[in-house]
N, C-alpha and C positions, 0 to 999 in steps of 0.2 A: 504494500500500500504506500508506506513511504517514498519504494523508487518512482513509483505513479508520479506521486505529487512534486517530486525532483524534476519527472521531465518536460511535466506541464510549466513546473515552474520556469524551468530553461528557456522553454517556448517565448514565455513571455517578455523573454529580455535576450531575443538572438533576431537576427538581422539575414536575409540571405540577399545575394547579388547576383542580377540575369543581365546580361547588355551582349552586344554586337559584336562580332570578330573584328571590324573595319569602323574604326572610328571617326568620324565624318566631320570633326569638330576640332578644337585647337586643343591638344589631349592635355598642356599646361592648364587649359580653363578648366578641362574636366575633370582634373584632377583637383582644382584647387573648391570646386564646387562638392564634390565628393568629400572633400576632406571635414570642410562647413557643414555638410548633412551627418558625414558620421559623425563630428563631435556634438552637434545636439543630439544624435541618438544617447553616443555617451554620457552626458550629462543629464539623463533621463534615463538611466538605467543598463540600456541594451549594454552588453560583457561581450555577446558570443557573436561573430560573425562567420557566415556559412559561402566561400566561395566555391565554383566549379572546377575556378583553372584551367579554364579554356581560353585562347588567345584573344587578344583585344579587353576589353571591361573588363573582364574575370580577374585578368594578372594585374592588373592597373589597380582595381579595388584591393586584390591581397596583396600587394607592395603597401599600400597606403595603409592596412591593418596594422599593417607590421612596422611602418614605419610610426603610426597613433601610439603602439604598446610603451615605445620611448616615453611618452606623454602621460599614458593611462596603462599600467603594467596589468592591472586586472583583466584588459580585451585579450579575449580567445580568438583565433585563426583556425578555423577548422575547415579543412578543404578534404570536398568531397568529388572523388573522382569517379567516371563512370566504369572506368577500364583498367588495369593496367599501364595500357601502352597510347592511351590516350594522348600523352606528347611524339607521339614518334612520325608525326607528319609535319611539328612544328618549324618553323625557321629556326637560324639557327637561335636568333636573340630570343624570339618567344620561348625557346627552348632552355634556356638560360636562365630568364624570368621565370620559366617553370620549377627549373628546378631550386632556384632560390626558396620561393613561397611554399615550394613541397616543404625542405626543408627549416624552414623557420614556422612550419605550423604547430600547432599548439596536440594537433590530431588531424591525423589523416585517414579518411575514411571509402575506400576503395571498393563500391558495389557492386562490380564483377571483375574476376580475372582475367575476362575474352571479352572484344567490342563483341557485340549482337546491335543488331536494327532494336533502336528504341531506347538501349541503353541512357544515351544522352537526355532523350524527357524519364526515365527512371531516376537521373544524377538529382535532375532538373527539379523534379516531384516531390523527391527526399527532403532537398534544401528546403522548398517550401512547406512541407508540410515538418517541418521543424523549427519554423520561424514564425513571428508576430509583424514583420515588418521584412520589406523586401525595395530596396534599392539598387533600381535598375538605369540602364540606356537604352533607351525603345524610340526608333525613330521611322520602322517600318510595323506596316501591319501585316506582314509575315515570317514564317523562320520560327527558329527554337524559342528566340525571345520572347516574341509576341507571346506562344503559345504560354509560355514559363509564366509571363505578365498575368494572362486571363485569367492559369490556374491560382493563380494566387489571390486577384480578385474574387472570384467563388472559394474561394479560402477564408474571406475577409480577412486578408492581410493589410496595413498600411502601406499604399506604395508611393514610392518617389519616383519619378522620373528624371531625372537627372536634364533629359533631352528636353524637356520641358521646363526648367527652370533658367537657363540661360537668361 
């Protein structure tokens, strides 16, 4: 019963991140707007943030977790991968950013050992259905994001948009 109440509890104060492989914006701005969204998260509670780790938004939000924990040592990195070998089509730099935020996570959470079709909305689903609040970059109405966005809205999750605040 207690761990019940631990993981609701967590829910309530965890964050997860959906956005675009190809950033269409000046990534200095978007980083510097992200960084403004997660500390009023922080300063209202949220500890735990949930990223994918997939190229573009994903790496850019876990660099800036990790770079917040400087600031706030109590925020958690927990990056949740769909596959194993999920980075092994990345550039080389993405690749690099990958394996930085692998390693500086707080917990790595790896929900299949083999890509399968689908895997990525399974990553995608986890994240949200583990989180109270979900800060994304959505600038198209289709792709994994949108989808991630929607399900998280029928979640009632809090969501930000990042693309939207500019």
């Amino acid at each position: 019963m207690n761990e019940m109440f631990n993981k609701k509890e967590k829910i309530e104060y965890s964050c997860c991140f959906t956005g675009h492989r190809k950033i269409q914006i000046n990534k200095n701005l978007l980083t510097d707007v992200l960084r403004i969204e997660m500390e009023k998260m922080i300063l209202n509670g949220v500890r735990y943030f949930y990223c994918g780790g997939a190229m573009g938004f994903d790496i850019i939000a876990g660099k800036k977790v990790v770079e917040l924990r400087q600031k706030y040592p109590n925020v958690k990195l927990i990056i949740a991968v769909p596959c194993r070998e999920q980075s092994k089509s990345f550039d080389y730099n993405s690749k690099l950013d990958y394996d930085y935020i692998i390693s500086e996570a707080d917990e790595v959470i790896c929900l299949s050992e083999h890509y399968y079709r689908g895997c990525m909305h399974a990553r995608n689903r986890y994240m949200v259905d583990n989180s109270a609040y979900c800060i994304c970059y959505l600038t198209e109405n289709k792709g994994g994001t949108f989808y991630t966005v929607n399900y998280a809205k029928r979640k009632n999750l809090k969501i930000i948009n990042l693309a939207e605040i500019e």
